[in-house]
N, C-alpha and C positions, 0 to 999 in steps of 0.2 A: 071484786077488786083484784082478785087472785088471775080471771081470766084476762083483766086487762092489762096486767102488769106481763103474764104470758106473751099476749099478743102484742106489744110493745118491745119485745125483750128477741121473741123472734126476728121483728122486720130489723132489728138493728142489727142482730145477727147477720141476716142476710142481706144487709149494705157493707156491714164491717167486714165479713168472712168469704158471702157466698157461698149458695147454698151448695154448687156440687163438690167440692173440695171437702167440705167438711164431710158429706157423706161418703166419701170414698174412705178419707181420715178411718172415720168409726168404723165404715163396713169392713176394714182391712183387721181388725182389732177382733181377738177371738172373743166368741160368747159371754164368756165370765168376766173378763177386763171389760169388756161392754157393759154388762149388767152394773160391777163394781164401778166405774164409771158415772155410770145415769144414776146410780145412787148418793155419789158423793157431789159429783152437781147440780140432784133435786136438792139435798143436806143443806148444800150451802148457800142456795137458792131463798129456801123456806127460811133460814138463818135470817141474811140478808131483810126478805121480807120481812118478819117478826118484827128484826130490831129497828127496821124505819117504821113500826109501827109503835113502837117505843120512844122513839127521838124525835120524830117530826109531828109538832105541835097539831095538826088539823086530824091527821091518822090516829096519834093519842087520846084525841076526842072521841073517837068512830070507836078504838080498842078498849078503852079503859073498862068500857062493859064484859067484855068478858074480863078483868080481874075484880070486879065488883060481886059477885058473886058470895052470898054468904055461906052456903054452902057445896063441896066439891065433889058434885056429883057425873056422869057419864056426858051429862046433857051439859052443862057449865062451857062449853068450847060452843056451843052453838048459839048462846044466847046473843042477842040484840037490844039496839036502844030502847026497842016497844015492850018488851022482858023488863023493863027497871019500873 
């Protein structure tokens, strides 16, 4: 789900933005504001995802397995519907 939300999110990107603008944007942006950057718009990314898989009824189907879980172990993030 994660890669298709990726691949969805980039082409919109590059209708809305364009690709080489934005790359010059970043490339002009020293290493650390970069790094510091791509971390807080992966953050709010994964956010974003989570919580539409909390509020939208058909995804809440798909997630709820991983909070079904009776006990919280390493593996509990990976489980799936065939796990229940």
């Amino acid at each position: 789900m994660l890669l298709i939300v990726n691949f969805f999110i980039h082409r919109a990107q590059l209708i809305v933005i364009g690709e080489e603008g934005v790359q010059q944007f970043i490339s002009a942006i020293h290493f650390l504001p970069q790094l510091m950057l791509c971390l807080l718009v992966a953050d709010l990314a994964e956010y974003a995802v989570h919580r539409a898989y909390h509020e939208v009824p058909w995804l809440w189907k798909v997630h709820s397995v991983h909070h079904s879980v009776n006990t919280l172990d390493w593996l509990a993030g990976s489980r799936c519907a065939r796990d229940r």
